[in-house]
ROPA-380223 format. One record per residue: x, y, z of N, C-alpha, C in turn; residue in one letter. Coordinates in steps of 0.1 Angstrom, whole numbers, plus 5000, padded with zeros to 4 digits. Each point is the difference from the previous one (the first is absolute). Example, Ala and Ser with C-alpha at 12.3 -4.5 7.8 and 13.67 -1.06 7.14 Angstrom:
# ROPA-380223
513249435078499150125000500950125000A 499650114993500950115000499250115008S 
END
This chain:
# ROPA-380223
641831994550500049915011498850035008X 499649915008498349995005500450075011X 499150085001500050065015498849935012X 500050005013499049895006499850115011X 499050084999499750125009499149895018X 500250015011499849965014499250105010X 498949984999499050125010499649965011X 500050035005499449995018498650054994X 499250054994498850054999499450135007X 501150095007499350115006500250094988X 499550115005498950124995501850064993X 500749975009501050144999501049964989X 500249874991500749944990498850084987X 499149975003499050084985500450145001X 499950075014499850154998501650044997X 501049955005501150074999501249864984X 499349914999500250004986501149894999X 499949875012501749965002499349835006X 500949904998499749885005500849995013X 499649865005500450025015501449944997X 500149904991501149914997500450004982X 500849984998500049944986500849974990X 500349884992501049924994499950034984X 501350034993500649974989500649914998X 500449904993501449914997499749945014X 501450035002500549905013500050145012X 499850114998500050065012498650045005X 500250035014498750025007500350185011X 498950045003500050145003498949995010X 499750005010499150055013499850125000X 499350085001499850165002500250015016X 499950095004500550065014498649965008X 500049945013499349935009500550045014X 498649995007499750015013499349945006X 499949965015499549935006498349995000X 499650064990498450034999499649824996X 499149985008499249904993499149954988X 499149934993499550024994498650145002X 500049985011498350055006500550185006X 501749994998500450154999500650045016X 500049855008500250025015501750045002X 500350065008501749995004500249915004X 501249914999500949945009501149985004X 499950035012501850025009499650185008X 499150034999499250125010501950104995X 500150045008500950085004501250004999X 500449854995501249925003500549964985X 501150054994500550004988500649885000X 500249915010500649875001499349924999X 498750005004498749895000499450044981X 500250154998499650044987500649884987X 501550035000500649944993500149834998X 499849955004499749825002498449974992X 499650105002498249984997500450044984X 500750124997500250024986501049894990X 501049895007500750014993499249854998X 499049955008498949904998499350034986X 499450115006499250064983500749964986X 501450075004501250014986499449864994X 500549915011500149864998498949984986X 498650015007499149984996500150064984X 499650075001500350124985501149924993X 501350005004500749924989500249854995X 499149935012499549824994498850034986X 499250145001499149964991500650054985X 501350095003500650054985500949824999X 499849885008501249904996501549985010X 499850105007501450045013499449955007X 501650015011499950015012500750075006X 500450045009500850055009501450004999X 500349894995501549954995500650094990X 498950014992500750104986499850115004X 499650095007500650155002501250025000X 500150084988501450075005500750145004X 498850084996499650145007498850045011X 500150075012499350045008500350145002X 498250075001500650115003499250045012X 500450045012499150025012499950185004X 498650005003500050125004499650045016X 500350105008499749975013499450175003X 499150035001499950125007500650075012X 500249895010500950045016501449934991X 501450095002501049955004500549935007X 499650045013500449915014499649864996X 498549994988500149845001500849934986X 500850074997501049914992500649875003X 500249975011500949925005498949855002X 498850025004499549915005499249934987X 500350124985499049944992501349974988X 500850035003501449944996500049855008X 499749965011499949895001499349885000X 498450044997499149934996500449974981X 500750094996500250014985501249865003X 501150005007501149875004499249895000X 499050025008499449885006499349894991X 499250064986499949984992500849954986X 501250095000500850044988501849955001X 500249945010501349975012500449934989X 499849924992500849894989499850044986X 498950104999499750014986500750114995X 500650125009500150144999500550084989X 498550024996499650124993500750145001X 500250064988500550085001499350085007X 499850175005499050055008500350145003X 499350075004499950155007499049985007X 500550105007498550035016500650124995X 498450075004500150194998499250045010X 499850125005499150045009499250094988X 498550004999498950114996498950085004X 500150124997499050065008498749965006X 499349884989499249965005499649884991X 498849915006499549924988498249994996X 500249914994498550004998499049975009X 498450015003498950025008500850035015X 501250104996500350075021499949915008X 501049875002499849925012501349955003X 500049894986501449964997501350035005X 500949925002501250075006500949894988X 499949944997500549924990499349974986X 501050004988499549964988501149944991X 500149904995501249924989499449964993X 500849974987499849964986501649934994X 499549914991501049914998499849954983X 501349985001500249924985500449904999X 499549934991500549864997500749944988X 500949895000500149964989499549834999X 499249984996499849884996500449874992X 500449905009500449964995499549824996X 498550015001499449894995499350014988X 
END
């Protein structure tokens, strides 16, 4: 079966060896994402609630070019560094996901990548065009 590998183009998919997005068959795979821009900027400063809306845009993005959309997720997996912000990135994840709902976990992690982040999710898809 063809595999359809999806890059954003930064440095850190060659050095550490992984696509940003990517489709088999009918299913699709996002890799784990954060509010980083293309140009590597934060967005949502400090605020795991402004974080998460910016990421679940990205998602978007990444899985129209495997053929998805948003509709066919049916796994999410969220990560949060602060606990306390569970609840608020539990609800930007609703606000998004309210009719589609994905299965899911939220975890708290010691940390994430480039030390800023307070949010990071990744998702799967099943495709169904």
């Amino acid at each position: 079966m063809p595999r359809q590998n999806i890059d954003s183009g930064t440095s850190r998919e060659a050095i550490a060896g992984f696509s940003r997005a990517g489709r088999v068959g009918d299913q699709g795979f996002v890799s784990g994402t954060t509010a980083h821009d293309a140009q590597g900027q934060l967005h949502g400063g400090d605020d795991a609630h402004a974080e998460a809306p910016y990421i679940l845009t990205k998602l978007n993005s990444e899985l129209e070019q495997a053929g998805a959309s948003l509709q066919d997720v049916v796994r999410t997996r969220v990560y949060v560094l602060r606990l306390d912000d569970w609840r608020e990135v539990a609800r930007a994840h609703g606000e998004v996901f309210a009719t589609i709902r994905p299965a899911n976990t939220l975890v708290q992690v010691a940390g994430l990548v480039d030390g800023g982040p307070l949010v990071e999710i990744e998702a799967d898809a099943i495709i169904q065009r």
